[in-house]
KEFI-249920 format. One line per field, with one value per atom (N, C-alpha, C): chain; atom name; z, y negated, x negated. Coordinates in steps of 0.001 Angstrom, whole numbers, always signed. Example, Ala and Ser with C-alpha at 12.3 -4.5 7.8 and 13.67 -1.06 7.14 Angstrom:
unit <- (A; A; A; A; A; A)
site <- (N; CA; C; N; CA; C)
w <- (+7800; +7800; +7800; +7080; +7140; +7870)
v <- (+5690; +4500; +3300; +2250; +1060; -30)
u <- (-13190; -12300; -13200; -12850; -13670; -12900)
REM end
This chain:
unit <- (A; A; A; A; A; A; A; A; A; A; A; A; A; A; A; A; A; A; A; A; A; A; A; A; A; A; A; A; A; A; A; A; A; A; A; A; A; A; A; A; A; A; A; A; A; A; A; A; A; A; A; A; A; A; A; A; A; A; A; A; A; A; A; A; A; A; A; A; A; A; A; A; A; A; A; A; A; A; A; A; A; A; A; A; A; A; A; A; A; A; A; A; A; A; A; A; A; A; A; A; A; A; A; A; A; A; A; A; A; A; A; A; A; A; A; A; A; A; A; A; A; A; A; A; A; A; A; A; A; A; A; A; A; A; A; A; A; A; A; A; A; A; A; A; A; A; A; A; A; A; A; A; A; A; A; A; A; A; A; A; A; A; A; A; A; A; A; A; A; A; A; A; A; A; A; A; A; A; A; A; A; A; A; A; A; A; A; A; A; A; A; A; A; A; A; A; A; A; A; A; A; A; A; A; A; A; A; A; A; A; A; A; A; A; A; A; A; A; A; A; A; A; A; A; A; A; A; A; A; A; A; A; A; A; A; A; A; A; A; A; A; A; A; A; A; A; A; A; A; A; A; A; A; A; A; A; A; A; A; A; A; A; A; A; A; A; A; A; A; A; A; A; A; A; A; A; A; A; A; A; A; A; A; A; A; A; A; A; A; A; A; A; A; A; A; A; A; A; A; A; A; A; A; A; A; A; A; A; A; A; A; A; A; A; A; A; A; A; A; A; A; A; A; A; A; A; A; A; A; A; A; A; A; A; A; A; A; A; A; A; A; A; A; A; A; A; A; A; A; A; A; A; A; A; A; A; A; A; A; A; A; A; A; A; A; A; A; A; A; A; A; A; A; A; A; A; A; A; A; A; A; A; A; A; A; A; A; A; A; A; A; A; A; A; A; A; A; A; A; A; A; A; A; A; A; A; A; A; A; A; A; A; A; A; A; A; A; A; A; A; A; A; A; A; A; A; A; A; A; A; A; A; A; A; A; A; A; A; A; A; A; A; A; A; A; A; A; A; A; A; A; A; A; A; A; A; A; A; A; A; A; A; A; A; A; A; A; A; A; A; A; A; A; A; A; A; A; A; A; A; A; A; A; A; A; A; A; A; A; A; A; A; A; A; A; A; A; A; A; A; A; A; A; A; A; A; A; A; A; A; A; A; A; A; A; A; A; A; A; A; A; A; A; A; A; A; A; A; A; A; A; A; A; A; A; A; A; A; A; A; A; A; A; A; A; A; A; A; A; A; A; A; A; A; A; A; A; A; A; A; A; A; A; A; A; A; A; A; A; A; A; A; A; A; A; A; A; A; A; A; A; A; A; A; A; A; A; A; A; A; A; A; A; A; A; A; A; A; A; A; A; A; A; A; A; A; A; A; A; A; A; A; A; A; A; A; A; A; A; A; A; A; A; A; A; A; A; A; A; A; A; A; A; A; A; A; A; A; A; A; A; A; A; A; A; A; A; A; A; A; A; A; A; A; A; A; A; A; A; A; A; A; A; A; A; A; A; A; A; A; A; A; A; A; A; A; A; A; A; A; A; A; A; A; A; A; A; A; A; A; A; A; A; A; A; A; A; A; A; A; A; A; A; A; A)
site <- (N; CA; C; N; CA; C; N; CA; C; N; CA; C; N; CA; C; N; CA; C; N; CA; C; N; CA; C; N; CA; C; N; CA; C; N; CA; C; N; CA; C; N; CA; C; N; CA; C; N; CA; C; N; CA; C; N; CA; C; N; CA; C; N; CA; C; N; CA; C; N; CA; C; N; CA; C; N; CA; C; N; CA; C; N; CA; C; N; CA; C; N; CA; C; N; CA; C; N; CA; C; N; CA; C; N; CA; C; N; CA; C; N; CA; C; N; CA; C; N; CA; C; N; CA; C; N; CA; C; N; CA; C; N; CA; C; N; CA; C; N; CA; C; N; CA; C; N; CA; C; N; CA; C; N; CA; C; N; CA; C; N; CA; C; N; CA; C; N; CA; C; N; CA; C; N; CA; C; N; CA; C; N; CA; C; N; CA; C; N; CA; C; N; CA; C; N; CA; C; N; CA; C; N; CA; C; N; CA; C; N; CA; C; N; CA; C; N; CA; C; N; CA; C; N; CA; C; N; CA; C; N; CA; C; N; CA; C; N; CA; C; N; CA; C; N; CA; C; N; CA; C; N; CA; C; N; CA; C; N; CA; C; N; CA; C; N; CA; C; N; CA; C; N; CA; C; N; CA; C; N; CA; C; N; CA; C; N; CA; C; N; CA; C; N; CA; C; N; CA; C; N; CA; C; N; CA; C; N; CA; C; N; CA; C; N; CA; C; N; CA; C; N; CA; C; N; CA; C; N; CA; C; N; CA; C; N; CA; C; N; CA; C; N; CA; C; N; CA; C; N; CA; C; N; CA; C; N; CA; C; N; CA; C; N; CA; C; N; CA; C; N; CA; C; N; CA; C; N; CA; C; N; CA; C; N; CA; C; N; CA; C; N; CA; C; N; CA; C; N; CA; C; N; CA; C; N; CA; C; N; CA; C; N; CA; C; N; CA; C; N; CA; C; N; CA; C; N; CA; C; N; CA; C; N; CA; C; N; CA; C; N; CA; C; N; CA; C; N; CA; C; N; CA; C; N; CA; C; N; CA; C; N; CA; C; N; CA; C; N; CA; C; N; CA; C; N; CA; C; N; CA; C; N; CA; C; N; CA; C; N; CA; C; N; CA; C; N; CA; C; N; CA; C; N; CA; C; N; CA; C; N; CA; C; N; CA; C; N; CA; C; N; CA; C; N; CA; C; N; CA; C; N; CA; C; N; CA; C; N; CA; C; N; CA; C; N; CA; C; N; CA; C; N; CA; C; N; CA; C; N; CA; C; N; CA; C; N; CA; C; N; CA; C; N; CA; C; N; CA; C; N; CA; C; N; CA; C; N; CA; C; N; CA; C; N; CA; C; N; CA; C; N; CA; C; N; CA; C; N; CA; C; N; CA; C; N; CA; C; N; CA; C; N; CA; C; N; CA; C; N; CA; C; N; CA; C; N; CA; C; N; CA; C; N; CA; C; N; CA; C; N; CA; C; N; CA; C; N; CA; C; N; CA; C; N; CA; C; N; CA; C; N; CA; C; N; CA; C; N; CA; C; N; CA; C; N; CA; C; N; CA; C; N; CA; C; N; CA; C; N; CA; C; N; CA; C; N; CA; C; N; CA; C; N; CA; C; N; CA; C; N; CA; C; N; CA; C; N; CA; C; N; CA; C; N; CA; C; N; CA; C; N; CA; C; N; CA; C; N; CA; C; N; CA; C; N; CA; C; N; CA; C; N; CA; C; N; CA; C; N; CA; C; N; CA; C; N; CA; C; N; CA; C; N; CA; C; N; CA; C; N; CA; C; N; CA; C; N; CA; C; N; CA; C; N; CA; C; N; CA; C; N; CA; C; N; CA; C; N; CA; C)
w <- (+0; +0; +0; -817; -1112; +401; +1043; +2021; +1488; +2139; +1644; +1707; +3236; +3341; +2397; +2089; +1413; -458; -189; -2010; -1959; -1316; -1742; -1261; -146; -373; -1613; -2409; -3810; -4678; -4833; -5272; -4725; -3740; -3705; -4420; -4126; -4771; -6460; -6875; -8183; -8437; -7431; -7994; -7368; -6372; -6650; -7741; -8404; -9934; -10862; -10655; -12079; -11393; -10455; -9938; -10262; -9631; -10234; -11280; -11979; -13606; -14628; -13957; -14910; -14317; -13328; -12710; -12091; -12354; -11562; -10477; -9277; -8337; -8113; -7443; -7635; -7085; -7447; -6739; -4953; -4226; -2872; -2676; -2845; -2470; -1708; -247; +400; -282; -853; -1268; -367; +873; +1466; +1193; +797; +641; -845; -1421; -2403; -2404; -662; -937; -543; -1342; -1445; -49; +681; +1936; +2194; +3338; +3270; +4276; +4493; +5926; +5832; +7083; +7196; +6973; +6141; +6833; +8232; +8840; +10239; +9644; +10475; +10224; +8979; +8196; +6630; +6442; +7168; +6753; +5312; +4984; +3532; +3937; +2906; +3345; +1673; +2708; +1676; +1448; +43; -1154; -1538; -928; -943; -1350; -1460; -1230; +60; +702; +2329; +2485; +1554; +1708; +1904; +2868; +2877; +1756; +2061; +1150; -88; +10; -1249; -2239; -2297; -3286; -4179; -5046; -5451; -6480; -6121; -6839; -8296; -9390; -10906; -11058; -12264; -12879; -13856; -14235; -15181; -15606; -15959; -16210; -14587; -14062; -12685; -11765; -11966; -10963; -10843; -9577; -9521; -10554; -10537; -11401; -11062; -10612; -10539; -9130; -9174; -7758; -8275; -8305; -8819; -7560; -7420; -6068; -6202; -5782; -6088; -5024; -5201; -3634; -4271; -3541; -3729; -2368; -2643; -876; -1683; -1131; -1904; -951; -1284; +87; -1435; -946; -1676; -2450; -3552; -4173; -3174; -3679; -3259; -2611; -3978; -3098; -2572; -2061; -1745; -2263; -3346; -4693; -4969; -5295; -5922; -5617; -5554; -4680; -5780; -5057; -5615; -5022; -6131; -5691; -5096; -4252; -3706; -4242; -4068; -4553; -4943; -6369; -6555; -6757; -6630; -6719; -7814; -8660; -9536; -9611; -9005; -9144; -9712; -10909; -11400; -10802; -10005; -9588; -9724; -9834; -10082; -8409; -9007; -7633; -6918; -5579; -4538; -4950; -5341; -5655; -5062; -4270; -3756; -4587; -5605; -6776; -7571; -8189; -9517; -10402; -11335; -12645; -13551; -13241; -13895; -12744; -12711; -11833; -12769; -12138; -12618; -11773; -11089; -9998; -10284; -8965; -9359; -7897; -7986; -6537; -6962; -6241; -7319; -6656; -5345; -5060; -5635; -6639; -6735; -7272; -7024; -7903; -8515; -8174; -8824; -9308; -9920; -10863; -11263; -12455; -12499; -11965; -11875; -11210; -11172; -12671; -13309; -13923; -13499; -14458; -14046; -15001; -15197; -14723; -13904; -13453; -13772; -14861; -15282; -14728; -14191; -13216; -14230; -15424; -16458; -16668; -15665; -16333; -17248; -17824; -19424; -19172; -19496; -19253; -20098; -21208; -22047; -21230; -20823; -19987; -18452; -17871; -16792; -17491; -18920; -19110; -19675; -19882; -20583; -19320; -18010; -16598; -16621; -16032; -15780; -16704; -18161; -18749; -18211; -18719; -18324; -16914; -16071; -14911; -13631; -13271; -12907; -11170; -10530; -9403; -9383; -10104; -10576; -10022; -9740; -9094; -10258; -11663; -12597; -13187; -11750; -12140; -13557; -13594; -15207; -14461; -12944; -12796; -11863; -11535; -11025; -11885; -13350; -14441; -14162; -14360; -14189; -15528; -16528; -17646; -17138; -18382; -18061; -18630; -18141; -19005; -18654; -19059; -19331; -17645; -17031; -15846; -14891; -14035; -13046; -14239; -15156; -15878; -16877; -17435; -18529; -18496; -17352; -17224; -17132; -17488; -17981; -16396; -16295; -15500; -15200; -14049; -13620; -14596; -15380; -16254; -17466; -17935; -18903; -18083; -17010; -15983; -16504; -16043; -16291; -17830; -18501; -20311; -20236; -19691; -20294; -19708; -18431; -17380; -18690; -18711; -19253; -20654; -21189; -22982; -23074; -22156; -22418; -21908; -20295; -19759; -19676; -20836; -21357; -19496; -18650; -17116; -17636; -16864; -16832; -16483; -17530; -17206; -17215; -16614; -16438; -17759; -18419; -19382; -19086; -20039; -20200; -19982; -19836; -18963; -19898; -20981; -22200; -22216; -22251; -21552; -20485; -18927; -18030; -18347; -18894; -18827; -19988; -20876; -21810; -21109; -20400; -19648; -18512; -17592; -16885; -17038; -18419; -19205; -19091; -20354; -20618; -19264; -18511; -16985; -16296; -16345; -15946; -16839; -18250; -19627; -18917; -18737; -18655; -17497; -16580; -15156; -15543; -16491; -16353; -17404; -18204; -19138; -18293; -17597; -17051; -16279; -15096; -14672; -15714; -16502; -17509; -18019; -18245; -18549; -17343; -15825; -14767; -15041; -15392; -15632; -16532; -18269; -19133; -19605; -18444; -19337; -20736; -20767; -22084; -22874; -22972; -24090; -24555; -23216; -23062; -24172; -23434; -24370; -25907; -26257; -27668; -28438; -28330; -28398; -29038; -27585; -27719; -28555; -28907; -29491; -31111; -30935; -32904; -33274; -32105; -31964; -32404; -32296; -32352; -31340; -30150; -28785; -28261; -27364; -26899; -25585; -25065; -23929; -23423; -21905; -21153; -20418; -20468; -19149; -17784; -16527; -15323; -15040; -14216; -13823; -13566; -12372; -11986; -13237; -14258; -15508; -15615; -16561; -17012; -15953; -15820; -15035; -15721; -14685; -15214; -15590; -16508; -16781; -15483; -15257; -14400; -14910; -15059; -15700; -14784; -13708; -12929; -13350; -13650; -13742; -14914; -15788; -17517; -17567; -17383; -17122; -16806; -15502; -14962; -15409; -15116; -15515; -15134)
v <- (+1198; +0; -1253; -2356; -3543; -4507; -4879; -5601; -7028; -7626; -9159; -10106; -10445; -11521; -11959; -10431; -10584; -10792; -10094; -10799; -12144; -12854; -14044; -15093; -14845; -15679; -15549; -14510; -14184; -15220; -15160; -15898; -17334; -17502; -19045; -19672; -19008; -19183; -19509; -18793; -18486; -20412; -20442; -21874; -22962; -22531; -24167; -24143; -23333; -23274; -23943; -23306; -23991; -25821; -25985; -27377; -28064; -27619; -28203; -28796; -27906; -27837; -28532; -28891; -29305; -30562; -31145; -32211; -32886; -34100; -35174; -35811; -36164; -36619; -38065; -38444; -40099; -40682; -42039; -42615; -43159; -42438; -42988; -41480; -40586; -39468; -37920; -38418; -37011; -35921; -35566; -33824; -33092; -33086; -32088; -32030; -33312; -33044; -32080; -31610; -30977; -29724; -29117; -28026; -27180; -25846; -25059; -24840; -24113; -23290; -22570; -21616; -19783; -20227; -19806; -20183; -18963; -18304; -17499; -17999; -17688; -17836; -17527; -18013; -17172; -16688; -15553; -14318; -13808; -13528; -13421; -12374; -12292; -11530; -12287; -13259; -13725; -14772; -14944; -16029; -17019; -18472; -19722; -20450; -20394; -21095; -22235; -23593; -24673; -25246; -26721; -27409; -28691; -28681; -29675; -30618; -31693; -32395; -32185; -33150; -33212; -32920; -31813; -31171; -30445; -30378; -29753; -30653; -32301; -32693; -33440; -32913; -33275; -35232; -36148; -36890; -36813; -37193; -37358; -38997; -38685; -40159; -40730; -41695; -42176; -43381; -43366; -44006; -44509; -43072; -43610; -43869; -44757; -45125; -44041; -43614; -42651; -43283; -42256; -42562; -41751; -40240; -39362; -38368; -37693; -36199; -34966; -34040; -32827; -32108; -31093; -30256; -28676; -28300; -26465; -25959; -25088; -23955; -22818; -21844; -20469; -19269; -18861; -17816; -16184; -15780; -14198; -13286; -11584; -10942; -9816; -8464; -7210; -6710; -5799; -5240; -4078; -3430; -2473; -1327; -852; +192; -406; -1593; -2015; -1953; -2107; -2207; -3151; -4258; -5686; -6460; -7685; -9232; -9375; -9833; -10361; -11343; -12683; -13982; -13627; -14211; -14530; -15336; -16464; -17829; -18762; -19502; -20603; -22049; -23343; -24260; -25307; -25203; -26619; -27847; -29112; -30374; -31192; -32214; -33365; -34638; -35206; -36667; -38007; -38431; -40190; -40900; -41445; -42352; -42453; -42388; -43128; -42738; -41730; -41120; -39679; -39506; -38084; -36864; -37416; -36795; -36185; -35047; -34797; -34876; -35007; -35271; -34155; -33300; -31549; -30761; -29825; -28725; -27308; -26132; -25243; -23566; -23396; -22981; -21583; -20185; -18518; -18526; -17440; -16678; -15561; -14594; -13040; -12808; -12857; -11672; -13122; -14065; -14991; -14363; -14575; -13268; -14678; -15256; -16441; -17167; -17393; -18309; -17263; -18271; -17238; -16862; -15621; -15785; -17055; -17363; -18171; -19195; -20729; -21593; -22727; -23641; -25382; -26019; -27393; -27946; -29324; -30165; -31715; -32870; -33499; -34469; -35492; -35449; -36623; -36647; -37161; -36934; -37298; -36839; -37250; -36786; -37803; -37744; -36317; -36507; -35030; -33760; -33843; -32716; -32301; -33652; -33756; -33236; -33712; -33961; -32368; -31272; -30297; -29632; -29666; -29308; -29108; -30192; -30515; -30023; -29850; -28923; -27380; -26706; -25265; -24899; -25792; -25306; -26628; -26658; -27594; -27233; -26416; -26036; -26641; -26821; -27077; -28970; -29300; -30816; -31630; -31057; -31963; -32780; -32133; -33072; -32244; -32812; -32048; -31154; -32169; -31589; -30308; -29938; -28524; -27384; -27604; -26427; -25783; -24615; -23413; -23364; -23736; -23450; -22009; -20948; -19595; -19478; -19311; -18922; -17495; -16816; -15227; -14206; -14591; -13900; -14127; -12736; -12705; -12509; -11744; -10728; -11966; -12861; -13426; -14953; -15234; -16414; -17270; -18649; -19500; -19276; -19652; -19873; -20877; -20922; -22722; -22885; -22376; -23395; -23916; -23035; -23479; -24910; -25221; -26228; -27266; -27226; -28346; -28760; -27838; -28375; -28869; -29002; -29601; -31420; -30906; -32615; -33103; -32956; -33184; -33631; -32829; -33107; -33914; -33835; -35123; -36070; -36191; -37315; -37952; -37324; -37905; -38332; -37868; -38123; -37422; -37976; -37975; -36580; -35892; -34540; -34122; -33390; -33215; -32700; -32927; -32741; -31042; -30418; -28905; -28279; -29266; -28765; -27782; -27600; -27212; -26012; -25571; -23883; -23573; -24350; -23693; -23423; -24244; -24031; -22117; -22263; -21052; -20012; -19912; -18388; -18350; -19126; -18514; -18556; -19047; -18625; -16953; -16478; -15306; -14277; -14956; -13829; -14043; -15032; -14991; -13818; -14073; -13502; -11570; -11221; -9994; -9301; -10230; -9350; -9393; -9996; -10239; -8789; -8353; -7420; -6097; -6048; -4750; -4317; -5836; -5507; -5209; -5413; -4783; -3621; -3302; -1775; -708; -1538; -242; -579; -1731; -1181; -526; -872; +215; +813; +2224; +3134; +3283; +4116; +4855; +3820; +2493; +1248; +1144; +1471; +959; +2438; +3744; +5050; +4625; +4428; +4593; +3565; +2150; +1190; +1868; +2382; +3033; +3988; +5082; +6277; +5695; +4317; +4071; +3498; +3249; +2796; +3608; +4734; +5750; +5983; +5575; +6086; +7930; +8375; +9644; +9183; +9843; +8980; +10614; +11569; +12017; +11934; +12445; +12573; +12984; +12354; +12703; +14076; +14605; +16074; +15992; +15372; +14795; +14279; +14187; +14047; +12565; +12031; +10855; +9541; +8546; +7433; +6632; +6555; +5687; +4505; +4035; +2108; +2175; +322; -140; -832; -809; -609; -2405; -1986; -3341; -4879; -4431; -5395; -5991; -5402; -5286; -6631; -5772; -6389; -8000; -8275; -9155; -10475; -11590; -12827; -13567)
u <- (-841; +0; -880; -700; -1289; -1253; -2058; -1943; -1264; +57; +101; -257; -1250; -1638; -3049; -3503; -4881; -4437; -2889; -2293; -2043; -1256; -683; -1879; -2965; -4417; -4963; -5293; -5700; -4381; -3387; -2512; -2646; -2950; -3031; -4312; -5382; -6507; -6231; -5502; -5482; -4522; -3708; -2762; -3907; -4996; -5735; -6610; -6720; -7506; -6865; -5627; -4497; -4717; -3978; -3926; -5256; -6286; -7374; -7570; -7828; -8128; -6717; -5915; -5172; -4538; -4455; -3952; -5299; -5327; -6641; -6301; -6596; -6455; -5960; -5239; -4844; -5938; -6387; -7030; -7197; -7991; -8264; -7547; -6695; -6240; -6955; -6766; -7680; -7002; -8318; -8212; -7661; -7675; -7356; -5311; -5052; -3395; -3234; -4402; -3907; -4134; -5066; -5263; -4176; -4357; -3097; -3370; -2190; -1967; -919; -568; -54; +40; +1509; +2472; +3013; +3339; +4388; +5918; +6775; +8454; +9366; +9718; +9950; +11032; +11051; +12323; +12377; +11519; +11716; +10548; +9553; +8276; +7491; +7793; +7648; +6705; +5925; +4988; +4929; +4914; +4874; +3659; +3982; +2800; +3043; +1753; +2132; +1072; +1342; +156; +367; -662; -549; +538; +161; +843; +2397; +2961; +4268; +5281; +6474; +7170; +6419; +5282; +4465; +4429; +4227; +4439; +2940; +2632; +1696; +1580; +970; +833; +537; +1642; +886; +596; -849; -1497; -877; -888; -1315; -2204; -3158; -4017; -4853; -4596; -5534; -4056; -3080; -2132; -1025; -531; +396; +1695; +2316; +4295; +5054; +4538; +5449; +5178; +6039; +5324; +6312; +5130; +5477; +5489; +6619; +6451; +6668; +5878; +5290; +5783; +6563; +6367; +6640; +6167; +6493; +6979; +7528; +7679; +7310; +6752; +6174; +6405; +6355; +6732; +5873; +5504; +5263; +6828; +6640; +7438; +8190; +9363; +9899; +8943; +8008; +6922; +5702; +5646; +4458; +3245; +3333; +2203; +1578; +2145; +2918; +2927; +2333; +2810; +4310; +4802; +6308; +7006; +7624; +7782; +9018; +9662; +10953; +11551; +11254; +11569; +10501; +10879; +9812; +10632; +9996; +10883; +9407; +10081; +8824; +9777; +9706; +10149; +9430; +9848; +9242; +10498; +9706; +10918; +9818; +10425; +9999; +9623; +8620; +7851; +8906; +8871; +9625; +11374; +11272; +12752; +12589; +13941; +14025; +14508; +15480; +16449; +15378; +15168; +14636; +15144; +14226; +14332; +14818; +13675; +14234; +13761; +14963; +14149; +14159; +13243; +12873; +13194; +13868; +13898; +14404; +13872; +13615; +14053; +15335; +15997; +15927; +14944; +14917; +16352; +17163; +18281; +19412; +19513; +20617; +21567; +22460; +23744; +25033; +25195; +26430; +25903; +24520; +23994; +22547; +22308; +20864; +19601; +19111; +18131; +16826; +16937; +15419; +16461; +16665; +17273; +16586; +17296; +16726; +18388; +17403; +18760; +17986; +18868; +18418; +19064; +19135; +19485; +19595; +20484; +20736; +22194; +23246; +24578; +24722; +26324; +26229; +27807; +28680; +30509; +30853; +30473; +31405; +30957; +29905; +29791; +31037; +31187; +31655; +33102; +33492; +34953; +35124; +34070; +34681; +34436; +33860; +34129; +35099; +35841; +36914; +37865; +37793; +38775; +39070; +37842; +37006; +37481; +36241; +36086; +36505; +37503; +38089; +37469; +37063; +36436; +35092; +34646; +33108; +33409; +32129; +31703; +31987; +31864; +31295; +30290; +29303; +27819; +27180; +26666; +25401; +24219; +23785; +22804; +22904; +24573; +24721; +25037; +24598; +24684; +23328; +23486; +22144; +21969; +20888; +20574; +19702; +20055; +19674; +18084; +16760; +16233; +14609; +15620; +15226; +15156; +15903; +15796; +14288; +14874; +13601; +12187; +12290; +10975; +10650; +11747; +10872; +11242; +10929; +11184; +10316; +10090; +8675; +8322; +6445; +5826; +5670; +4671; +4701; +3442; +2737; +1895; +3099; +4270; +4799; +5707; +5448; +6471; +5523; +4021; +3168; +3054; +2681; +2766; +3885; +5459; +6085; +5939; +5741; +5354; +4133; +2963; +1916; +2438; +3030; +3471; +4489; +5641; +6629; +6159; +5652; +5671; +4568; +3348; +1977; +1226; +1745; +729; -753; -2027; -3053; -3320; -4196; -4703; -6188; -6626; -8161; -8717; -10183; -10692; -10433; -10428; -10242; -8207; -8064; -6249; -5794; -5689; -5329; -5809; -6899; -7598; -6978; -7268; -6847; -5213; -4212; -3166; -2579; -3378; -3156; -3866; -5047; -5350; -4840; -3910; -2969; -1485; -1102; -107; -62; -1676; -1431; -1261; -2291; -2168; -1015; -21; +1254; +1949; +2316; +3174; +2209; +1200; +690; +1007; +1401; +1628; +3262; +3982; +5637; +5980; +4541; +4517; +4463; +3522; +3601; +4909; +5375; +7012; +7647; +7814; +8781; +8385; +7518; +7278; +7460; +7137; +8457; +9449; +10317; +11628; +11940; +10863; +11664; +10660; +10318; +9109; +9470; +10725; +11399; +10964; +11113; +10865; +8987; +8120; +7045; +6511; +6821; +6625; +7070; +7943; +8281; +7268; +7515; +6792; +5056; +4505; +3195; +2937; +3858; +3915; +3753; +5284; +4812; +2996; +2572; +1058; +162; +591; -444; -832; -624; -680; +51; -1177; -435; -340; +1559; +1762; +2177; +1610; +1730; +2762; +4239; +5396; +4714; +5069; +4704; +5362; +4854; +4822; +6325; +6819; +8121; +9438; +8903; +9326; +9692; +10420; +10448; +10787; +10402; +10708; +11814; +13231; +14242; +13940; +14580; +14887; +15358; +15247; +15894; +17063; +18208; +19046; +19359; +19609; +19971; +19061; +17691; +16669; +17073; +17218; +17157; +18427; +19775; +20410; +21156; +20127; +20426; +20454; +20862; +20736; +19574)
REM end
């Protein structure tokens, strides 16, 4: 069994690399508010992935002067067989200086069951939205920014480097020389660990797949490993 505290330190390590390498420091800003840190959850066994500063919120540049605060958290706990670091919950916020509201959120409940597990919530009302609420779903608030945009569940749902390319590419904030590397090799090592979860849920998919490869794929003694039918599934 994978010890957790020695996974999600390896995992934090791994997000002050990304942070590093792809976000620059505001001016006069103690480093130490940006270093990551591993809290326990009380009552949860789950432990949280942050960075120091208050609410986890990281300062963005531009041109040297702050504009924005991006806020990271993560809560992680081991997989079912204790193999696995596995996220619980992640929350990526982009909000505007001296504003509490976000702008976009990005947000992952692996057990969420009445909305999706992995969605975007945009904090831009817009009336026709409110008014086909109110046709539709007349229970519903009507805000814009309480729609769950779906995108790809727990298994294929963007990472937080695909969170930063979008801060970085729309909102042109100040990025460290190299950002552009660091952001694509922990893309792929995000997209590769979301590859292998999906191949326990669908051996049968991962076998066939391999076999048209020219791959020889060995059944376990115990014989074939189910899909996860629930995983696959899910929203």
């Amino acid at each position: 069994m994978t010890d957790l505290s020695t996974a999600v330190l390896g995992f934090g390590n791994e997000l002050q690399g990304l942070l590093d390498g792809v976000l620059p420091y505001a001016g006069g800003e103690a480093p130490d508010r940006r270093q990551v840190i591993v809290g326990s959850v009380a009552g949860t066994g789950h432990f949280q992935v942050q960075v120091a500063a208050p609410n986890g919120l990281i300062t963005l540049v531009k041109d040297g002067a702050p504009v924005a605060k991006l806020r990271i958290t993560f809560q992680c706990t081991l997989d079912t067989p204790g193999q696995y670091l596995a996220i619980v919950r992640s929350d990526f916020e982009l909000r505007e200086l001296g504003d509490r509201t976000p702008i976009a959120r990005l947000d992952y409940i692996r057990d969420a069951y009445k909305v999706p597990a992995s969605h975007w919530n945009v904090h831009a009302e817009r009336g026709s939205a409110s008014r086909l609420l109110a046709l539709g779903n007349p229970s519903h608030s009507g805000e814009f920014s309480k729609l769950h945009f779906p995108v790809g569940g727990a298994r294929m749902r963007p990472g937080l480097e695909d969170f930063l390319a979008f801060v970085l590419n729309e909102f042109k904030v100040d990025r460290c020389s190299g950002a552009d590397d660091v952001i694509r090799e922990g893309r792929e090592r995000w997209r590769r660990r979301q590859i292998a979860t999906l191949v326990r849920d669908a051996p049968d998919e991962a076998v066939r797949v391999l076999t048209d490869l020219g791959y020889a794929i060995t059944a376990p003694a115990d014989g074939p490993k189910l899909p996860n039918a629930e995983k696959l599934q899910s929203w």
